[in-house]
MIDOSE-1310 file (N, C-alpha, C; in nm, 2 decimals, decimal comma, always signed):
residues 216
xxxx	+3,76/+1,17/-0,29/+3,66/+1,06/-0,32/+3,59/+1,01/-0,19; +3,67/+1,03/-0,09/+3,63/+0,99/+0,04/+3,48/+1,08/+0,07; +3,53/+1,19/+0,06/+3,44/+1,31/+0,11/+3,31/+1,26/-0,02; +3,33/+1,23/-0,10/+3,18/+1,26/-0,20/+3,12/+1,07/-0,12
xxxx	+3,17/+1,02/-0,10/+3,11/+0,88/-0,05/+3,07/+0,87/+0,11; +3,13/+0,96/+0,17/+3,05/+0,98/+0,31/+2,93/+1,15/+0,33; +2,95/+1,20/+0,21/+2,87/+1,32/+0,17/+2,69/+1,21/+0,11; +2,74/+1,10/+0,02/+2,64/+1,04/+0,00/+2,57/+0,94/+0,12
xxxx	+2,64/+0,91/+0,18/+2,58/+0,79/+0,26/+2,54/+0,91/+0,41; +2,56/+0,99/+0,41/+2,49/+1,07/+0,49/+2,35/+1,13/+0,45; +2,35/+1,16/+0,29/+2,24/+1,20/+0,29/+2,17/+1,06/+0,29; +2,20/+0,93/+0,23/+2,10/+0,81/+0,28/+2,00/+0,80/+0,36
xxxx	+2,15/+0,84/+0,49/+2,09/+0,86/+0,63/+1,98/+0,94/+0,65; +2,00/+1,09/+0,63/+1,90/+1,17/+0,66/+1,77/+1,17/+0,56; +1,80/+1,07/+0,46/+1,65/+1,07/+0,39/+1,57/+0,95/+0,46; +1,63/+0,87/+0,52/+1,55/+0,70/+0,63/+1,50/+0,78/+0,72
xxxx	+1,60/+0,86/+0,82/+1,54/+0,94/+0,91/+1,43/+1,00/+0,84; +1,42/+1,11/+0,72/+1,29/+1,16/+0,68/+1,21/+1,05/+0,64; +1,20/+0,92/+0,62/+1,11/+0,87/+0,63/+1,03/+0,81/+0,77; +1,11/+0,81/+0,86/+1,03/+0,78/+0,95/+0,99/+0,87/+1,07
xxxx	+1,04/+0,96/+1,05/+0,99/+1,09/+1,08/+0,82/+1,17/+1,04; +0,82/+1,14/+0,89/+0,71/+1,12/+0,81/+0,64/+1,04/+0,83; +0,63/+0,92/+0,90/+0,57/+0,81/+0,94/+0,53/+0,85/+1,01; +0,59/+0,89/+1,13/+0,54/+0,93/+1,27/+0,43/+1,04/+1,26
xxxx	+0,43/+1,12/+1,16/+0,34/+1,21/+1,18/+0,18/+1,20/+1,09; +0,24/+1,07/+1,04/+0,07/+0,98/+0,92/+0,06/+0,92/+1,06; +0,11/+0,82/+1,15/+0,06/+0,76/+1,24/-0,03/+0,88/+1,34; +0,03/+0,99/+1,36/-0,06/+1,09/+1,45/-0,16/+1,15/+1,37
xxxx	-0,13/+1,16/+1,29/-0,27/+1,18/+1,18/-0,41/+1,09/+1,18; -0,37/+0,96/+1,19/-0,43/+0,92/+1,24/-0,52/+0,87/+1,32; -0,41/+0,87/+1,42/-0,52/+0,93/+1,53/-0,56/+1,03/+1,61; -0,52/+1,15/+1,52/-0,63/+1,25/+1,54/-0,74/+1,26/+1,48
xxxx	-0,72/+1,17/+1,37/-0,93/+1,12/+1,28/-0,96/+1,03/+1,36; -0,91/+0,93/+1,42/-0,99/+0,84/+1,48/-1,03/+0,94/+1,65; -0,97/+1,02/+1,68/-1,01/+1,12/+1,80/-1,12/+1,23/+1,77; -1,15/+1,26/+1,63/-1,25/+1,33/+1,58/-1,18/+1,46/+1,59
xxxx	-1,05/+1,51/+1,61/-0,97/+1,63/+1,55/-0,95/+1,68/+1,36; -0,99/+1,55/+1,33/-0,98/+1,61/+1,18/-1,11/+1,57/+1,09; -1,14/+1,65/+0,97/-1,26/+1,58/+0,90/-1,21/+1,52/+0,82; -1,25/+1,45/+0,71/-1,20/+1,37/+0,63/-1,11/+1,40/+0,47
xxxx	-1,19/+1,55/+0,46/-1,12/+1,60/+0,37/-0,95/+1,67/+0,40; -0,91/+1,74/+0,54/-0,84/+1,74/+0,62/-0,70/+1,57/+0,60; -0,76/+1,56/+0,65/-0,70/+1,41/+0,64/-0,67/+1,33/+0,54; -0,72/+1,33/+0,40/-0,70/+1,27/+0,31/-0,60/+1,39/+0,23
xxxx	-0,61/+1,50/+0,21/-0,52/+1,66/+0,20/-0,40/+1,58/+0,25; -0,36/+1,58/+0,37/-0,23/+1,56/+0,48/-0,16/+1,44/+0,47; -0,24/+1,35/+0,47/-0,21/+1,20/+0,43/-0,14/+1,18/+0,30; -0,24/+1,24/+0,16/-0,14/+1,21/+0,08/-0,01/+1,34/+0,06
xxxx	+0,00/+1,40/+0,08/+0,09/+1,50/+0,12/+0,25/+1,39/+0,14; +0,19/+1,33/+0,26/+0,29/+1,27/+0,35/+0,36/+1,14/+0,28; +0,22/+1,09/+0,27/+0,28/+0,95/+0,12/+0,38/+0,94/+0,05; +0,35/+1,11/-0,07/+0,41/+1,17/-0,18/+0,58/+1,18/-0,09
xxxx	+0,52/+1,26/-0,03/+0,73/+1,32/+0,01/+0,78/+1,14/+0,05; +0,69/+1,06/+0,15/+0,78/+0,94/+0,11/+0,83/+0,89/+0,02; +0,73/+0,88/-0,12/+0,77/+0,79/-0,21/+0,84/+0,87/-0,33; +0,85/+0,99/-0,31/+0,99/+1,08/-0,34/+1,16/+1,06/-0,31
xxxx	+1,13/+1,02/-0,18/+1,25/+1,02/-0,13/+1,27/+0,90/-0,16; +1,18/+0,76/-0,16/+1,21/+0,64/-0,16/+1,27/+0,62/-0,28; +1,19/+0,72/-0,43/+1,28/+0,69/-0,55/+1,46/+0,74/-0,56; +1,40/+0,85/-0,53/+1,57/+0,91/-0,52/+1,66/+0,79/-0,43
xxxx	+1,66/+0,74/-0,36/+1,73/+0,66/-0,30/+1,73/+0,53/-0,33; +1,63/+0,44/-0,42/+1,64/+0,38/-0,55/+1,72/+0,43/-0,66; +1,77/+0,56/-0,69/+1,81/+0,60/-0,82/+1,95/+0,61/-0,74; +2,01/+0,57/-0,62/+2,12/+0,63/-0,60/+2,20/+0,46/-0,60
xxxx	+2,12/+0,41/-0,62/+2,21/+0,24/-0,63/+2,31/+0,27/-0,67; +2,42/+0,20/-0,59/+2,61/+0,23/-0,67/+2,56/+0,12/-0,79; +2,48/+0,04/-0,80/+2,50/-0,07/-0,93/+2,43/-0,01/-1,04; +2,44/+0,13/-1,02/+2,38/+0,23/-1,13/+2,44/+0,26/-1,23
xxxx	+2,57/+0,23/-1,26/+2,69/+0,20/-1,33/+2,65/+0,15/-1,45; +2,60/+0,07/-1,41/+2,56/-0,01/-1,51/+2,46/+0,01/-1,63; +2,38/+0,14/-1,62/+2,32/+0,19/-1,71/+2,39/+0,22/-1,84; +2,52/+0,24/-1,79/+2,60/+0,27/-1,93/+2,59/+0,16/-2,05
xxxx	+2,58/+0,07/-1,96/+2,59/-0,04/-2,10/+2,44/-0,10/-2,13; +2,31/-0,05/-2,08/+2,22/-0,03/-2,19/+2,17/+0,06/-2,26; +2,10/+0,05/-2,34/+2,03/+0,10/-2,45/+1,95/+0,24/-2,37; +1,84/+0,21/-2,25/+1,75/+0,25/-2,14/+1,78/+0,24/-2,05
xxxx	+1,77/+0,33/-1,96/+1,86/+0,32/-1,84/+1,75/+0,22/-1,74; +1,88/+0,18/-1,66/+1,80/+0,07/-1,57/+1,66/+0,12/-1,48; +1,70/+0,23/-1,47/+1,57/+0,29/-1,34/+1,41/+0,32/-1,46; +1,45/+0,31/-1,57/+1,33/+0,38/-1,65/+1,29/+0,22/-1,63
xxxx	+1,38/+0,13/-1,66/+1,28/-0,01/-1,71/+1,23/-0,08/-1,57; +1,29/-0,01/-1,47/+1,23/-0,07/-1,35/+1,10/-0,03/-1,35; +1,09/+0,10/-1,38/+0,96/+0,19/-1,31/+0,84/+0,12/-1,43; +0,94/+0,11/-1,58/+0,81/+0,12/-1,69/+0,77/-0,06/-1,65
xxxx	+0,84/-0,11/-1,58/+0,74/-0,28/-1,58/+0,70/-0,30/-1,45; +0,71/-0,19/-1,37/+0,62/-0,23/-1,22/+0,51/-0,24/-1,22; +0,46/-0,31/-1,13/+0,31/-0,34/-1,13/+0,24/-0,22/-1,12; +0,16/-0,22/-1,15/+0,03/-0,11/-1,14/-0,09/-0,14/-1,02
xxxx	-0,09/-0,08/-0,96/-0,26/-0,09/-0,88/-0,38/-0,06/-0,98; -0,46/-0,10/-0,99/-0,57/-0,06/-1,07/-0,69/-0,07/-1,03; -0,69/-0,15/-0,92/-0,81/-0,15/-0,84/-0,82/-0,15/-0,72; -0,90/-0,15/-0,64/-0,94/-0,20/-0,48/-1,06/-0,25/-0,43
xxxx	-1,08/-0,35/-0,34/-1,24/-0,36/-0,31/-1,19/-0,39/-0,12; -1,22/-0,29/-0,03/-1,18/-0,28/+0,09/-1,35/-0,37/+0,12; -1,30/-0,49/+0,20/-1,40/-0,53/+0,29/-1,44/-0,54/+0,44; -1,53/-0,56/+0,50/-1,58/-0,52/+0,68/-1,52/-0,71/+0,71
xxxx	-1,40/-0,68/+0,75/-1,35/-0,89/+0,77/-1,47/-0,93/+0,88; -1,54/-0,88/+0,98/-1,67/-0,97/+1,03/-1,78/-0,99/+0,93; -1,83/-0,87/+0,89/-1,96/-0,88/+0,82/-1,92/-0,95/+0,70; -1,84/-0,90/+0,64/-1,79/-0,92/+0,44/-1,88/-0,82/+0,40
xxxx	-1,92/-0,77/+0,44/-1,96/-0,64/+0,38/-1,88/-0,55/+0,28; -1,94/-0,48/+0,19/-1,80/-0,42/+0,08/-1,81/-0,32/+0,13; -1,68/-0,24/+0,20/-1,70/-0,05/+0,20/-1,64/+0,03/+0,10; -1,60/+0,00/+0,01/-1,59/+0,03/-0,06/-1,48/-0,02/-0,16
xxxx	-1,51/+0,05/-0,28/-1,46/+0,01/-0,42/-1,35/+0,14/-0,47; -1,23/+0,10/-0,49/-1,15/+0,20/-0,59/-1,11/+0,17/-0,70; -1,08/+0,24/-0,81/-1,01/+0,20/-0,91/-1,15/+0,11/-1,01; -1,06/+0,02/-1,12/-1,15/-0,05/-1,15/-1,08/-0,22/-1,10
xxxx	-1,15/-0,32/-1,11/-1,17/-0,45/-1,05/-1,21/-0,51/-1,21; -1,10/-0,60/-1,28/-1,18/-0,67/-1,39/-1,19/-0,81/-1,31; -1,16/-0,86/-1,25/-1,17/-1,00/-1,20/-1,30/-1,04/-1,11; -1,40/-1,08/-1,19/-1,47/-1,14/-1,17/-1,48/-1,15/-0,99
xxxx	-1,58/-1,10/-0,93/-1,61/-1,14/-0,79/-1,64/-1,28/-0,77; -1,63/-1,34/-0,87/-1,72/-1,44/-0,83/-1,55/-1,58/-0,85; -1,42/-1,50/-0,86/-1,34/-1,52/-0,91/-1,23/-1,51/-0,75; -1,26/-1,38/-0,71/-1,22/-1,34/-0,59/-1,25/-1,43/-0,44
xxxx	-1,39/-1,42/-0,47/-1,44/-1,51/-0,32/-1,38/-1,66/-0,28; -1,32/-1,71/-0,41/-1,28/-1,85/-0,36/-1,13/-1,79/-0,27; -1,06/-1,69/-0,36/-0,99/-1,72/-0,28/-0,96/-1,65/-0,14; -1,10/-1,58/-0,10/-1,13/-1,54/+0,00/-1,06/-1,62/+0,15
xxxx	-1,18/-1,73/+0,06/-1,22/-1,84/+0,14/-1,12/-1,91/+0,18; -1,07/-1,95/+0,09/-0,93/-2,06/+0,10/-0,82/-1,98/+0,18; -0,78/-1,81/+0,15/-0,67/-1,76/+0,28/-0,77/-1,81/+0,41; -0,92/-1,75/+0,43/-0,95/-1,78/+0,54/-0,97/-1,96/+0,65
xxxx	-0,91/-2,03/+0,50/-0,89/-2,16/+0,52/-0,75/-2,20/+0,61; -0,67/-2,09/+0,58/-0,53/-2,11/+0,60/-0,49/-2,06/+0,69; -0,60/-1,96/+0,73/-0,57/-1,85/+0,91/-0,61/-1,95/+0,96; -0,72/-2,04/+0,99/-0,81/-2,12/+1,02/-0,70/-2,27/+1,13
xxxx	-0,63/-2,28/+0,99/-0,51/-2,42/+0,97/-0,38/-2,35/+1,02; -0,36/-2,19/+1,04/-0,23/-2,16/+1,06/-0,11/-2,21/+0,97; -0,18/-2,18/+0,85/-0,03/-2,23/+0,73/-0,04/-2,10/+0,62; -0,12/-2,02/+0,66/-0,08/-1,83/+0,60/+0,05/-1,77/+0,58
xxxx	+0,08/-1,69/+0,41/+0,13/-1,63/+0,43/+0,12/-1,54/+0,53; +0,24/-1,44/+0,56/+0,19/-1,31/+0,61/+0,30/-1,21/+0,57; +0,27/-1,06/+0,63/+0,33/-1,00/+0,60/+0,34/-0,87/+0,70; +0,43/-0,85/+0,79/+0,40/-0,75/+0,91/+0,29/-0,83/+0,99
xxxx	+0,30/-1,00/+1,05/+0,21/-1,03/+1,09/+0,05/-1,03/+1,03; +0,02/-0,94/+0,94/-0,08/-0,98/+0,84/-0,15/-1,10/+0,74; -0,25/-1,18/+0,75/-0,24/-1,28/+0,68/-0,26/-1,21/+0,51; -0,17/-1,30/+0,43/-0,18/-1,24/+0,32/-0,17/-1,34/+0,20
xxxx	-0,22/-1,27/+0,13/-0,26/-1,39/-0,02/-0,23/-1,34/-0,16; -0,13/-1,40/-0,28/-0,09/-1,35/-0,38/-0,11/-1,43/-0,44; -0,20/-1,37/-0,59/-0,23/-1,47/-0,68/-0,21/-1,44/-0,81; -0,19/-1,48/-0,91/-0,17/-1,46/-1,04/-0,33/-1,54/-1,08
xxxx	-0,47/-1,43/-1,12/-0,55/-1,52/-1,15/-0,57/-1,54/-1,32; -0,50/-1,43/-1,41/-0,50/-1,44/-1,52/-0,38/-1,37/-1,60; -0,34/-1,36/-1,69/-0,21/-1,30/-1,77/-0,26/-1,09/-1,78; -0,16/-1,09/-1,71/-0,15/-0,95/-1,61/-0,24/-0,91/-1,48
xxxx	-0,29/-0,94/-1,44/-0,41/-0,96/-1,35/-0,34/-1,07/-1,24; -0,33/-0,97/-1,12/-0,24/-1,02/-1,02/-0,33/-1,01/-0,89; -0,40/-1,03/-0,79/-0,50/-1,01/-0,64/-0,38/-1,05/-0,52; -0,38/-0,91/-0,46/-0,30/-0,93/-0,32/-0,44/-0,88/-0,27
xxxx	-0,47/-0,97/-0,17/-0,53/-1,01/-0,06/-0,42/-0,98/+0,10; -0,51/-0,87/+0,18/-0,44/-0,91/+0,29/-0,56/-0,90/+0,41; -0,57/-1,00/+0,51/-0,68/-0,94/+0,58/-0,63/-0,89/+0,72; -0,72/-0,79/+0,78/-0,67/-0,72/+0,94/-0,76/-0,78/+1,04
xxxx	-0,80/-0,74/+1,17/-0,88/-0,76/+1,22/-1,00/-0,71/+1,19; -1,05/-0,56/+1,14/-1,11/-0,50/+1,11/-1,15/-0,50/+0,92; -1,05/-0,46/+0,85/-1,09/-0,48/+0,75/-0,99/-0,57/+0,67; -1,05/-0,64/+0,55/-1,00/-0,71/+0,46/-0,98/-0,63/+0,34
xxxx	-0,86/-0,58/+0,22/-0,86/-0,57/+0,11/-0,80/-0,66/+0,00; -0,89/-0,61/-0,09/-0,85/-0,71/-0,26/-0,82/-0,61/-0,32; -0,64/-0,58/-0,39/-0,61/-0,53/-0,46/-0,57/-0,62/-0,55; -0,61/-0,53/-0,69/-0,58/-0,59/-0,84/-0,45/-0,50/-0,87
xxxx	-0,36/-0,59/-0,95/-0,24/-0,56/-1,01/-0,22/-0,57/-1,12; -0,15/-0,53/-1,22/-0,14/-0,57/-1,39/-0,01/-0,61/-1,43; +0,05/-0,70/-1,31/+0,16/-0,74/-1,29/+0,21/-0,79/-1,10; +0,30/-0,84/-1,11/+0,33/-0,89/-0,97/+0,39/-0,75/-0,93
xxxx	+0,31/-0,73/-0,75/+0,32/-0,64/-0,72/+0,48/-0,69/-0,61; +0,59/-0,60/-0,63/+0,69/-0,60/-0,55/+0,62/-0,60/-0,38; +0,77/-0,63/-0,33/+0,78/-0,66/-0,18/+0,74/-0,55/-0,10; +0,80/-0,41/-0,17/+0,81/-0,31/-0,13/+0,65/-0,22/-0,15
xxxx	+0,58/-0,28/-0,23/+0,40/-0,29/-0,29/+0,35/-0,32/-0,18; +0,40/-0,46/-0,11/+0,30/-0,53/-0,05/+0,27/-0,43/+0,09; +0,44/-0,40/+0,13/+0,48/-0,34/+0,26/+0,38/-0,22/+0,25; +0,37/-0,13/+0,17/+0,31/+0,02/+0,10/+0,15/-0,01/+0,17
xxxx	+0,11/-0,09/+0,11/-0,06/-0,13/+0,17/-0,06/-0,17/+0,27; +0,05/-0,34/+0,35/-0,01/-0,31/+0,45/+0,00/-0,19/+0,60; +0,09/-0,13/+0,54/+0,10/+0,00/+0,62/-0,02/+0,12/+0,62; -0,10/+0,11/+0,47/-0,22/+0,18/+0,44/-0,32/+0,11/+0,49
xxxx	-0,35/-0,04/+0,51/-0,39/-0,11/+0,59/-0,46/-0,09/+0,73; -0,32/-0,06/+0,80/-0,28/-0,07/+0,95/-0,34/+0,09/+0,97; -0,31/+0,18/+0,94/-0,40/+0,32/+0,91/-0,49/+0,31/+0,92; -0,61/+0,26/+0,80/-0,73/+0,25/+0,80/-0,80/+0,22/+0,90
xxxx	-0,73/+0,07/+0,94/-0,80/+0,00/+1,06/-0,77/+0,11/+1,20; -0,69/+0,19/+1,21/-0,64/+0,28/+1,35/-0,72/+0,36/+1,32; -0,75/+0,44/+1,19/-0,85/+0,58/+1,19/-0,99/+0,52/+1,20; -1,05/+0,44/+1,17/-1,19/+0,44/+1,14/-1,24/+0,28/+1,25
xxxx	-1,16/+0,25/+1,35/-1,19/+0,17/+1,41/-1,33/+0,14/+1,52; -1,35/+0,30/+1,56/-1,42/+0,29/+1,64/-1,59/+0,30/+1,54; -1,58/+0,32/+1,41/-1,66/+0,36/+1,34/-1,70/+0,20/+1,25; -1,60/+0,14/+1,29/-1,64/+0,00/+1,16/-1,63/-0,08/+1,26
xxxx	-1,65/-0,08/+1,45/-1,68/-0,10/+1,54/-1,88/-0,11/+1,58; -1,89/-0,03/+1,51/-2,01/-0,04/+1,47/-2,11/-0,05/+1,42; -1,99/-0,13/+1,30/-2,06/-0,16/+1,20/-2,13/-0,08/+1,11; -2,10/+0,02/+1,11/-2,10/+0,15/+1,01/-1,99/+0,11/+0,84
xxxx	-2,08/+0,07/+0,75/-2,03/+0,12/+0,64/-2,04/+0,15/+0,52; -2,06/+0,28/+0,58/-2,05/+0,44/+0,45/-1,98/+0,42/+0,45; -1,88/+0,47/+0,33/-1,80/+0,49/+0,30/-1,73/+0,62/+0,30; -1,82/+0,70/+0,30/-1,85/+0,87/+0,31/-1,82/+0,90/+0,49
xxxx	-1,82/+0,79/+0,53/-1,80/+0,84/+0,71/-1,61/+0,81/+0,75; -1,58/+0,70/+0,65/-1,45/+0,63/+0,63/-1,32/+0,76/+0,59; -1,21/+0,77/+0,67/-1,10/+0,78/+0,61/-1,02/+0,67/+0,50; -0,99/+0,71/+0,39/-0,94/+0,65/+0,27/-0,81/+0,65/+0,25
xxxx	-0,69/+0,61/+0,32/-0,52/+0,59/+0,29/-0,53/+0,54/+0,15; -0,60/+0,42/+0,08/-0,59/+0,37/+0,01/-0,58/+0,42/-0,08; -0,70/+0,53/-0,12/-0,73/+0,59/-0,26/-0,60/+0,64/-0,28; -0,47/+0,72/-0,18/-0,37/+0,77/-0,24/-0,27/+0,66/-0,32
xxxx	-0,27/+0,52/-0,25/-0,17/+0,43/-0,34/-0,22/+0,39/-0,48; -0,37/+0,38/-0,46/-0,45/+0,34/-0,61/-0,47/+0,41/-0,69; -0,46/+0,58/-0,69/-0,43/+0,65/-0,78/-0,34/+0,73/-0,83; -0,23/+0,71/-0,76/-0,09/+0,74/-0,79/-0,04/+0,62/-0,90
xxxx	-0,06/+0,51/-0,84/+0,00/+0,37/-0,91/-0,07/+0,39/-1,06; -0,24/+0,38/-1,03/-0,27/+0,43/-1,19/-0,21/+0,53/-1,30; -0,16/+0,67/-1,21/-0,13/+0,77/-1,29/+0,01/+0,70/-1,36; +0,10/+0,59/-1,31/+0,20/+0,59/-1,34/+0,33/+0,66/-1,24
């Protein structure tokens, strides 16, 4: 018994290590786009590559919970009803945080723009006042604006995103973006430095969380 319980918590181990090991090499990925070593197709290839094997490993080590036991005495096993009521990403609208310029749009967005800007305004009320959520040092904003329709807001130095959710997006959601976040702003810095924004000139971390989450 011993041997199968330190046989498991070793592989734990060696799957954290593969994750940040995998980290390490999205972080150099990135800046080898922001050094002009990669094109953007290149990069978006490798990135989600790297994503994927994370959030592979991150489920399997979700499915290894000892309080997994407990499946026996429902109907659906616990891990199915986890995954079938997690929020969904369904949208994005990545903004230029000086200009407010939009660089672009993913997914679809039902919430009204005109719905979004207040509470633009009001996080940028709260960086302002120093009474912000945040999140990894990020100022950050969670709203329920209608019945499934969830807007995590987080803004960087460089760029601001509005993602839509069809449900409250977990802790582990929030952490996911702003790490795709922190990316974006390191690959395309010198370029939204410029005030350049195509979109078409932009490396995109994002598009891999917002269309994975859609697929389910």
């Amino acid at each position: 018994m011993n041997t199968i319980v330190d046989n498991s918590q070793n592989s734990v181990v060696k799957a954290r290590s593969f994750i940040t090991e995998t980290r390490s090499k999205m972080e150099q990925l990135v800046a080898d786009f922001a050094d002009g070593k990669l094109n953007r197709e290149q990069f978006h290839v490798l990135y989600e590559r790297y994503q994927s094997q994370i959030n592979g490993v991150k489920l399997l080590l979700a499915e290894s919970d000892p309080s997994s036991w407990t499946e026996i005495l429902d109907g659906e096993k616990t891990q199915l009803i986890r995954r079938r009521l997690q929020a969904k990403a369904v949208g994005m609208i990545i903004y230029h945080s000086r200009t407010s310029a939009c660089l672009e749009t993913l997914g679809e967005i039902s919430a009204e723009r005109g719905r979004v800007k207040p509470l633009l305004e009001k996080l940028m009320e709260q960086i302002k006042q120093k009474t912000y959520n945040q999140n990894q040092g990020y100022p950050i904003m969670v709203v329920e604006v209608s019945t499934k329709c969830w807007i995590f807001i987080a803004r960087g130095e460089i760029a601001t995103i509005v993602t839509e959710f069809n449900g409250e997006p977990t802790t582990d959601q929030e952490d996911t973006l702003i790490a795709l976040l922190r990316d974006f702003e390191r690959a395309n810095s010198q370029i939204l430095k410029r005030n350049n924004t195509q979109a078409d000139h932009l490396a995109m971390p994002f598009q891999v969380f917002v269309q994975r989450a859609r697929k389910g």
